[in-house]
Every structure is written in structure tokens, then in C-alpha cells.
C-alpha positions as CSV (number, residue, x, y, z in Angstrom):
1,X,122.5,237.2,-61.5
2,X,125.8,236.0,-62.3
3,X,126.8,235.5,-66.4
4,X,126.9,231.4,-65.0
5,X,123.8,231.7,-64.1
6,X,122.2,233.1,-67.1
7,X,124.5,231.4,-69.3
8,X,122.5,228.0,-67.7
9,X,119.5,229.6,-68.0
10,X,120.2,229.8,-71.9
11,X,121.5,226.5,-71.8
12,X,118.4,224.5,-70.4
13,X,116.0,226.5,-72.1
14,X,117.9,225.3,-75.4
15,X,118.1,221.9,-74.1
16,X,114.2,221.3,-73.3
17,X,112.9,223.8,-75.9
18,X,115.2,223.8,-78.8
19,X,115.1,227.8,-78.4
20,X,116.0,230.6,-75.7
21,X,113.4,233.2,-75.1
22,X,114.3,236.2,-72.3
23,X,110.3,236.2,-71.5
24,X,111.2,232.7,-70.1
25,X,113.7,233.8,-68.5
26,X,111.8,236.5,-66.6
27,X,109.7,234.0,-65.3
28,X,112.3,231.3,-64.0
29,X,114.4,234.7,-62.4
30,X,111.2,235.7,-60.8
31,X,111.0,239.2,-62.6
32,X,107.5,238.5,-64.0
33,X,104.5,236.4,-62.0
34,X,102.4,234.5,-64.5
35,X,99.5,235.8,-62.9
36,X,100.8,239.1,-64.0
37,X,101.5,237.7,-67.7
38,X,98.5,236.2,-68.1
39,X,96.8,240.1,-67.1
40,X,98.7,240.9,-70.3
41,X,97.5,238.2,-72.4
42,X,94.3,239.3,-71.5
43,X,94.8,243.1,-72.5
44,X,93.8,244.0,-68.8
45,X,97.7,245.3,-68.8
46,X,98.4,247.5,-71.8
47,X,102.1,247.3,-71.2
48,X,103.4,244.0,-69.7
49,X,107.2,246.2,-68.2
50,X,105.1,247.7,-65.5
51,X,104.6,244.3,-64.1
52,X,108.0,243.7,-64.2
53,X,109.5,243.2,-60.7
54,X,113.3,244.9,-60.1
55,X,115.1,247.9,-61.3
56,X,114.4,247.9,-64.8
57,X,118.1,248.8,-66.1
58,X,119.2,245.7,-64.2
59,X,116.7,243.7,-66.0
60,X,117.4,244.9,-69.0
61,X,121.6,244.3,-68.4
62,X,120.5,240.3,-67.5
63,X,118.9,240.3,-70.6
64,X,121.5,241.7,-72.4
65,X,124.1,239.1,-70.9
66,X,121.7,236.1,-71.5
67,X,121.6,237.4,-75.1
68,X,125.1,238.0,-75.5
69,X,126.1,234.2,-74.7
70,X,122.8,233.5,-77.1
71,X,124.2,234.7,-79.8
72,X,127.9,233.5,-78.8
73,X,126.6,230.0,-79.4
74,X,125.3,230.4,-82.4
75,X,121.6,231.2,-81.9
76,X,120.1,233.3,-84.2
77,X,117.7,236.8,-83.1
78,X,113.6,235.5,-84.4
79,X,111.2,238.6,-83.7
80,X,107.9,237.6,-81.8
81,X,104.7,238.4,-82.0
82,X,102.4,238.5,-78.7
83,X,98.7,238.3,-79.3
84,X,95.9,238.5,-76.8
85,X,94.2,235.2,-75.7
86,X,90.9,234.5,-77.0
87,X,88.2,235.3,-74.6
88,X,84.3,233.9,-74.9
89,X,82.0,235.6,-77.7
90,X,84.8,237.4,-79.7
91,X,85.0,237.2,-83.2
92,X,87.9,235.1,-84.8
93,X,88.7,237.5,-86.6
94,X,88.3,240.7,-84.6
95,X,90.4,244.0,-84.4
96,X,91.0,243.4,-80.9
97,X,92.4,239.6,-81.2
98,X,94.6,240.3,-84.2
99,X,96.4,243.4,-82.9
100,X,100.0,242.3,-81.2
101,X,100.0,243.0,-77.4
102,X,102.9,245.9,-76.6
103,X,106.0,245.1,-74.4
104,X,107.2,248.5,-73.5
105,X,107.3,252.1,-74.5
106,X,111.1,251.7,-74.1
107,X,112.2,250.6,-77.6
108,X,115.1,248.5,-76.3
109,X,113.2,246.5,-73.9
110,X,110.4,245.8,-75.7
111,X,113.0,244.4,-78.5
112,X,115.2,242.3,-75.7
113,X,112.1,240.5,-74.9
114,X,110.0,240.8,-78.0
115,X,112.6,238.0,-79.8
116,X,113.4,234.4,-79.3
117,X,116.8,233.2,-80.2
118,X,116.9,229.7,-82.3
119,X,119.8,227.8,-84.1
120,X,120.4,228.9,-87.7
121,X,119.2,225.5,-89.3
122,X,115.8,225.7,-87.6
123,X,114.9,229.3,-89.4
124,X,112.0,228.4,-92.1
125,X,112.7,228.9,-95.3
126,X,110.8,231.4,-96.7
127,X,109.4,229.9,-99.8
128,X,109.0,226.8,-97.8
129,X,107.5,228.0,-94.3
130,X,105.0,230.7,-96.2
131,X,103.8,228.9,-99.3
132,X,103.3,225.5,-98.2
133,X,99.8,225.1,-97.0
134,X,99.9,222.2,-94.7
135,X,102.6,224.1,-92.7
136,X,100.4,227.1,-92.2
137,X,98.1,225.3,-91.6
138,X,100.2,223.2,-88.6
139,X,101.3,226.9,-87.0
140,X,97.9,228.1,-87.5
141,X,97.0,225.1,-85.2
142,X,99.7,225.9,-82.7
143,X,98.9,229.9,-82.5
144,X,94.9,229.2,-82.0
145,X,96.1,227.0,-79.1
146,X,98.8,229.2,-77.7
147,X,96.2,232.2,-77.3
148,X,93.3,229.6,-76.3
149,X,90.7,229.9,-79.1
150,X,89.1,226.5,-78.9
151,X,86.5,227.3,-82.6
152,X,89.7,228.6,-84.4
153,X,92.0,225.4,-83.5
154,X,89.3,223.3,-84.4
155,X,88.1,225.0,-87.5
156,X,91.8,224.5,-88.6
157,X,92.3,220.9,-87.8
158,X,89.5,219.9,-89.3
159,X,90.7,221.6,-92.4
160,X,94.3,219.7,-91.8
161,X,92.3,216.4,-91.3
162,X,90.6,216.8,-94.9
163,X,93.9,218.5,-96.9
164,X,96.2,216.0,-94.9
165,X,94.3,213.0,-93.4
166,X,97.6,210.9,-93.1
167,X,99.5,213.6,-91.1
168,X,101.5,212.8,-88.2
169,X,100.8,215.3,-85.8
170,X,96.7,214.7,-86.4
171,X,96.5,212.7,-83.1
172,X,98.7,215.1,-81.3
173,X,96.5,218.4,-82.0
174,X,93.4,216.3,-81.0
175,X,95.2,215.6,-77.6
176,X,96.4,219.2,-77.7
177,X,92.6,220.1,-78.7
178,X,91.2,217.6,-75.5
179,X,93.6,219.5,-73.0
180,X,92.3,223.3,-73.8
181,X,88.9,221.8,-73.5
182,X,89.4,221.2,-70.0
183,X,89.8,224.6,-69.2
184,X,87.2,226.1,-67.1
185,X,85.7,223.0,-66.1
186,X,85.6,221.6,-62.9
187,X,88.2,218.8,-62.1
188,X,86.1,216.1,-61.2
189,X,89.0,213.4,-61.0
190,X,92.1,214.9,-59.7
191,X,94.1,211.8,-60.1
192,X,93.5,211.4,-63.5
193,X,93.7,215.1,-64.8
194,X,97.3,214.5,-63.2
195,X,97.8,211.7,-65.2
196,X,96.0,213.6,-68.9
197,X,98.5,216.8,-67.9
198,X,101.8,214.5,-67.8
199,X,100.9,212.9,-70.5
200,X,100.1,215.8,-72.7
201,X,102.8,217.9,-71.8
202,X,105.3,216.4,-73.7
203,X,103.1,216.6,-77.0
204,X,102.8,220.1,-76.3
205,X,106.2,221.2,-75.4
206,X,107.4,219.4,-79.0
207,X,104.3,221.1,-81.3
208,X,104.0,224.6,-79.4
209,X,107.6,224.9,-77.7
210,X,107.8,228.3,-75.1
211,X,103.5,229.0,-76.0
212,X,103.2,225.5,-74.1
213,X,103.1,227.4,-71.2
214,X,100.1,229.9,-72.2
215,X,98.3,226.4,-73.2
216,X,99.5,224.5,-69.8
217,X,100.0,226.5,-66.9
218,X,96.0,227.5,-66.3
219,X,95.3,223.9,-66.6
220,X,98.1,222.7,-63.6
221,X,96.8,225.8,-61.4
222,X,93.2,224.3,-62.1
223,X,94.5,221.1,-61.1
224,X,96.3,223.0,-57.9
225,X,92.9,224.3,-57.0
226,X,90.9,220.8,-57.2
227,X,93.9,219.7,-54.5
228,X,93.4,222.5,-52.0
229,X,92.4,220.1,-49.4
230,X,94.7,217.1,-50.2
231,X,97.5,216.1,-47.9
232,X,101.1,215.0,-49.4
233,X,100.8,211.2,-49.7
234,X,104.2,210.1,-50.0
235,X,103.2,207.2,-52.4
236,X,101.4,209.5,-54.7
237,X,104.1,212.5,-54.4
238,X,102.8,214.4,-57.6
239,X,99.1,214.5,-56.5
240,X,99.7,217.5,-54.7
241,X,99.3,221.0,-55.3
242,X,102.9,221.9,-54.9
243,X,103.5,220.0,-57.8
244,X,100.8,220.8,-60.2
245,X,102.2,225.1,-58.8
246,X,105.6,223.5,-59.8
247,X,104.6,222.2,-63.4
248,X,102.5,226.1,-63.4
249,X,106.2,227.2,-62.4
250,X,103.9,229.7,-60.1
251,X,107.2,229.9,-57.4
252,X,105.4,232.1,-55.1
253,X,102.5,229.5,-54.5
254,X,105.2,226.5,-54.1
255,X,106.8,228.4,-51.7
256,X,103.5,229.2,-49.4
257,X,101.8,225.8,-49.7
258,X,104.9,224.0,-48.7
259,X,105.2,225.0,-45.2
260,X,101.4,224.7,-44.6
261,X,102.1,220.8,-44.5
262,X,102.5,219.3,-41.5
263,X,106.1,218.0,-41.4
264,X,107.0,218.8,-45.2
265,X,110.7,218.7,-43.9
266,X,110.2,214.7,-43.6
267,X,109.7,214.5,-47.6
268,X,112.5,214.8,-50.0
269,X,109.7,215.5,-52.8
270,X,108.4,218.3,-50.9
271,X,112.1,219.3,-49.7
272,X,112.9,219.7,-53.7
273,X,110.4,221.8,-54.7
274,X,110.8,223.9,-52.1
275,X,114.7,224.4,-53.3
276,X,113.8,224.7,-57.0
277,X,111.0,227.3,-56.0
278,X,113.3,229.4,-53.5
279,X,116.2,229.2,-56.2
280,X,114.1,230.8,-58.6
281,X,112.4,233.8,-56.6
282,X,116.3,234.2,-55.3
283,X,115.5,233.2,-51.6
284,X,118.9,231.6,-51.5
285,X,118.9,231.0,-46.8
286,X,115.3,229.4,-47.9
287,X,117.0,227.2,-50.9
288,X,120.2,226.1,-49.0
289,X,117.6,225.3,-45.8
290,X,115.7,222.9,-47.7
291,X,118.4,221.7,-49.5
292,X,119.9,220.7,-46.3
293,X,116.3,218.1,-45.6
294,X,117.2,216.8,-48.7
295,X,120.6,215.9,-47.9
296,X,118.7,214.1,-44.5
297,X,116.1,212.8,-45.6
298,X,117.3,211.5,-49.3
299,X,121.3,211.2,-49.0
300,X,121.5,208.9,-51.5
301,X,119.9,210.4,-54.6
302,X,121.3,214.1,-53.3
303,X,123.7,214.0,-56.6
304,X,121.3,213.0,-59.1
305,X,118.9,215.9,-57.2
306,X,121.3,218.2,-57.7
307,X,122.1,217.8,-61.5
308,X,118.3,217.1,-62.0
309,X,117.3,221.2,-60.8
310,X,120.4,222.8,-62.3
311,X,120.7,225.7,-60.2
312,X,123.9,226.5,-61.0
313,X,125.1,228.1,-57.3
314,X,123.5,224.7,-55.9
315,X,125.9,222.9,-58.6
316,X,128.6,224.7,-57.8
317,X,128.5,224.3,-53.7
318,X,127.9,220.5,-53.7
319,X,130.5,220.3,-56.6
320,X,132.9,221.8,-54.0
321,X,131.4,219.2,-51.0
322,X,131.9,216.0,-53.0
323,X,135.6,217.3,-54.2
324,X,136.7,217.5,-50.4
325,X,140.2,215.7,-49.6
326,X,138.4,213.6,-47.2
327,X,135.0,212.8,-48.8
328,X,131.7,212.9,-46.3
329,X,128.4,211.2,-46.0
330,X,125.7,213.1,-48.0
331,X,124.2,213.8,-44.7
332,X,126.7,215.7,-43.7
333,X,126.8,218.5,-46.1
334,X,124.5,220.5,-44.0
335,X,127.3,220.8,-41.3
336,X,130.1,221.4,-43.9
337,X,127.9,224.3,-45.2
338,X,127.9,226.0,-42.2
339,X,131.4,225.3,-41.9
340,X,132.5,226.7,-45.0
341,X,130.1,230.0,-44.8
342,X,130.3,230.4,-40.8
343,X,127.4,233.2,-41.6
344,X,125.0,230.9,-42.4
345,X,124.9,229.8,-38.5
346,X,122.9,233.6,-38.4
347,X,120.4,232.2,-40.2
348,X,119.6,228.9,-40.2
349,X,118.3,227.8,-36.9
350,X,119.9,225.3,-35.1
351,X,117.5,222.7,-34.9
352,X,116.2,222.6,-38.2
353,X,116.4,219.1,-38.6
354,X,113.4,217.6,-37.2
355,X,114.6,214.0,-36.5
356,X,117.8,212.6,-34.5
357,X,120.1,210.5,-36.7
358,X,123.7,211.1,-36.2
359,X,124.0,214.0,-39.8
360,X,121.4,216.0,-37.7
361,X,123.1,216.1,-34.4
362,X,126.3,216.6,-36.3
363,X,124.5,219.6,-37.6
364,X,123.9,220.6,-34.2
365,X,127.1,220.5,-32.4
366,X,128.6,222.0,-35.6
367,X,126.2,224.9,-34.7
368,X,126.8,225.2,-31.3
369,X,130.6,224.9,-32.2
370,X,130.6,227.9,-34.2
371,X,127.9,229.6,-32.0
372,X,130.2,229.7,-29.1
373,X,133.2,231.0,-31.3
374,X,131.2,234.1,-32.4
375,X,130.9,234.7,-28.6
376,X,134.4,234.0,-27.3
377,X,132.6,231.3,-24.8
378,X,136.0,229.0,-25.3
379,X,135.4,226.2,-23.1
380,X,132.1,225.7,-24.7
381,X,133.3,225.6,-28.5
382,X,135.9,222.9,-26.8
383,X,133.6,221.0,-25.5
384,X,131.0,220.7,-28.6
385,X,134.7,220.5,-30.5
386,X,135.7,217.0,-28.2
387,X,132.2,216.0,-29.0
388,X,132.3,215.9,-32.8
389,X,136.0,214.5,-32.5
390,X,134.9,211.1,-31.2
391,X,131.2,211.4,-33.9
392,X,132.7,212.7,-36.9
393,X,136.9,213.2,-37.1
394,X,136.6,214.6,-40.8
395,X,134.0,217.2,-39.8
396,X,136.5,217.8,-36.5
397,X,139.2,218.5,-38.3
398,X,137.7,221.1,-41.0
399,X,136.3,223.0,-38.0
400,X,139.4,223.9,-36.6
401,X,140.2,227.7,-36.0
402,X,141.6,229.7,-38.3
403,X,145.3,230.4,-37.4
């Protein structure tokens, strides 16, 4: 990855968790499945780097970067401690359950990702953070949740209840407390487990920050399974399993369930997810290809799209698109694309679009056009070339040879 790209990796991570962690950002950069993680979690994996996808030196230079502009913001190095996730019939208090979980045998590695990075005025104080009871008790709350133990959250917010029964967060740990009960359970209601899940995320993104995934993400691939058999209903675009393996941020499963649905290409919702999940597993043909539905299918909110999934090569190309001399139609950036990166017409096929309106066959003639140039067929680039003149003079006149 480029040092923009991590950089913005750093930067929204900061942004929607107050903190940057480099296990999150193995996960968005698709060098560790969840499934794989979760394996981990469940000491089934005594080392979590042999999961890791990629050359591990590389990883371990991406880390280094994302670090380097961590720290050159101001965010300060926190060590981390992983513990294994509570599984039925085990002691509280066990051996097994209270003995940290190991990264790697490689020193380094296990330290780049053994650490979050936080800004200075967030570190506890230590007289504070250690010897206050009601705040152990609070992150006592948090950890049972973040390694699933149901008893030992419960135990502890009943104590919180009786040593703090005006607290603020009292309501918020119940909710917290309702939403880990739900795993393993059958989802009987599908549309309002949707509804629980958005609504509890928030609560547990503010009291458990990164570990909101380890308390989340089996809960949204629950809700994924319960909507196997559901079709994408365009006036309920969440209650589908692309989303709920979107909230999971499971890429892999995005990108297959996708194309299973018949004529996906005609939904902008479906159209995003498919960009955000390509982005991620560095599929960039696959991104730029459904980013081009998007443009057809939702012109008008493309911009706000686009600034919404900060991919910061996404940013950067539509940046370029919308700073042209002569501005175009939204629709149209899938033919500037292939205009400005001629390649692309190698990969993307030329009817992608499934439906006629003028962008589409604008598309078209604009890959014919440069179809015909590859091959030295000159009087069929002219014609195709006369034929966008009189459509589209803008997209004419950028498509002009090179002299």
C-alpha cells in the first residue's frame, strides 16, 4: 500500500475509534480473515502470524509506515493484551482464560501489532485508572464483553449497579449485556435483530472502542446466516446479507454474495458494497467496475459516495474527474476512466452496463473507440470517434490521439 493509503487508514480509525490499532488494520488491508482471528481468540491457533496473508516482511514494513505517521501525529504507543474468549463450562477464573494469547515468535511483529496507538490526553492516570473502583470495575465490564463471558459481565454489572446505581453507562452495559445474549441463538426476527444491531453498535463502539468488533461481528454474520435466502429489496437495502457481511467487515463473503443476486448491477446499495469490499481485499478492476454502476445507476449522490468509503485511490481518481477543464456528467466517469487509463479497456468488458441510457452507450463507443486503436482498424476508431462527436463533444475531444 501506498504511505496515503495507510496514512487514511490511521486517520479513520482515529476518527471513528479515538485510537489506531495495526490489528485493525490487518483486517481492513485484507491480511487477516476474521474467521481466522476469531481461530485465535479461540486458542485453536497458537500463533495468530501464521494466519497472516502476504509476505510477512511487507507486512511488517505497512505496519511500520502506519506507525510511523501514528506517532507523527501525536499518538502515543499503549501495549495490548489479547485474551482468549470465554467458551461454555470454563471457569472465570481459569489458567487457560487468563493467559494472554501470543502474536508471533518474531519479537518485532508481535510488538507492531501487540500495541494500540492513542492521543497523549486519553492515557489513564495511574493513581486514577488503577485505584478507583468504579473504573475497574467499568473496564472489567468491557473486557468480559470483549472476550464473550456472559456470567463475568454480569457478575460485574451487578456489582456496578449496587457500588454505583446512578451511573451513566448502567443502561448501556445492559444493552451491551442483551446483545452478547443473542449469540448462539437462532434469529427468529431478522428485521428486528437488524434494527437491535444498529442500534447497539454505537453504544458499543463508544464503551468497548476496537474489542467492539470481537463483541459485534459473530452477531452480524448470525444475522447474515438468518438472510441466506432473502433477496435485496431495494426499500429495505440493509436487510440483506451483504450488509450485515459488511457491518462483520467479512470482505470475502461481500464480494461472493453480491454477484449471486440477480441484477445486483441495477442497485447503487449493492454497487457500494461491492467497491468498499473489493477496495479492501485490493481487487482494484473489481472496485473500479462497480464503481462505474454506481456512477450509472446513482450519479447524483456519486460525490457524497465517494467521501462516505474513503478509499483514498477512489478519492484520488474522482478528485481528478470532477477537476476536469470541461466538467462531465457523473455518468460519464466510467468512459473518462477508460480514457485516462486506456488499459483498463483489457479488462473491463465492454458491456458492462446492463441498461441503455446515453452514459452507458457513451461507455461503449468509448470502448470500441479505443478497441479499434489497439488494433490499427482506423476507419473503425473514426467512425465510433464521429459517433461520440455528435453524443458527447467533451468526451470527443479528450479521446483524441496522442500526437
Amino acid at each position: 500500500m501506498t504511505d496515503t493509503s495507510l496514512q487514511a487508514q490511521v486517520d479513520a480509525q482515529l476518527l471513528e475509534q479515538g485510537a489506531f490499532a495495526p490489528l485493525e488494520l490487518l483486517f481492513n488491508t485484507g491480511r487477516l480473515l476474521y474467521s481466522d482471528y476469531e481461530s485465535w481468540r479461540r486458542r485453536e491457533l497458537e500463533l495468530l502470524d501464521g494466519a497472516l496473508m502476504g509476505n510477512t516482511d511487507k507486512i511488517k514494513a505497512e505496519l511500520g509506515q502506519a506507525i510511523g505517521y501514528a506517532r507523527r501525529i501525536g499518538l502515543v504507543e499503549q501495549p495490548q493484551e489479547f485474551l482468549p474468549w470465554h467458551t461454555e463450562g470454563a471457569p472465570a477464573d481459569s489458567t487457560n482464560s487468563s493467559r494472554p494469547l501470543r502474536i508471533s515468535m518474531d519479537t518485532q511483529l508481535q510488538k507492531l501489532i501487540g500495541s494500540r496507538y492513542i492521543r497523549a490526553q486519553n492515557l489513564p492516570q495511574m493513581d486514577l485508572f488503577f485505584d478507583n473502583p468504579i473504573v475497574a470495575l467499568t473496564n472489567g465490564i468491557a473486557q468480559a464483553l470483549a472476550t464473550r463471558n456472559l456470567p463475568d459481565a454480569q457478575r460485574r454489572l451487578d456489582q456496578l449497579y449496587a457500588q454505583a446505581p446512578t451511573h451513566a453507562d448502567l443502561a448501556a452495559f445492559d444493552q451491551l449485556l442483551a446483545a452478547l445474549s443473542h449469540l448462539g441463538h437462532a434469529v427468529e426476527d431478522t428485521r428486528a435483530e437488524l434494527g437491535f444491531l444498529l442500534e447497539v453498535a454505537p453504544t458499543a463502539r463508544r464503551l468497548l472502542g476496537a474489542q467492539s468488533r470481537d463483541l459485534l461481528s459473530p452477531l452480524w454474520l448470525q444475522l447474515a446466516g438468518a438472510l441466506s435466502g432473502a433477496t435485496f429489496d431495494p426499500e429495505e437495502p440493509n436487510l440483506h446479507r451483504s450488509f450485515a457481511f459488511s457491518q462483520a467487515q467479512d470482505w470475502a463473503a461481500v464480494s461472493d454474495c453480491i454477484p449471486r443476486e440477480l441484477h445486483w448491477q441495477w442497485h447503487a446499495p449493492l454497487c457500494l458494497r461491492l467497491v468498499e469490499s473489493a477496495f479492501h481485499r485490493r481487487r482494484r478492476v473489481e472496485a473500479l467496475a462497480a464503481w462505474c454502476h454506481v456512477c450509472w445507476r446513482a450519479p447524483a449522490s456519486a460525490s457524497e459516495s465517494a467521501t462516505r468509503l474513503r478509499q483514498p485511490e477512489l478519492t484520488s481518481i474522482w478528485n481528478r474527474f470532477l477537476d476536469e477543464e470541461d466538467p462531465l456528467p457523473e455518468g460519464d466517469f466510467p468512459s473518462w476512466l477508460l480514457i485516462q487509463e486506456p488499459a483498463l479497456g483489457l479488462q473491463l468488458a465492454e458491456d458492462l452496463p446492463p441498461l441503455e441510457t446515453p452514459a452507458e452507450e457513451h461507455y461503449r463507443c468509448v470502448h470500441r473507440c479505443l478497441r479499434a486503436r489497439r488494433a490499427r482498424r482506423q476507419d473503425e476508431e473514426l467512425a465510433e470517434r464521429k459517433r461520440l462527436q455528435k453524443s458527447n463533444p467533451v468526451l470527443f475531444e479528450l479521446l483524441k490521439p496522442q500526437t
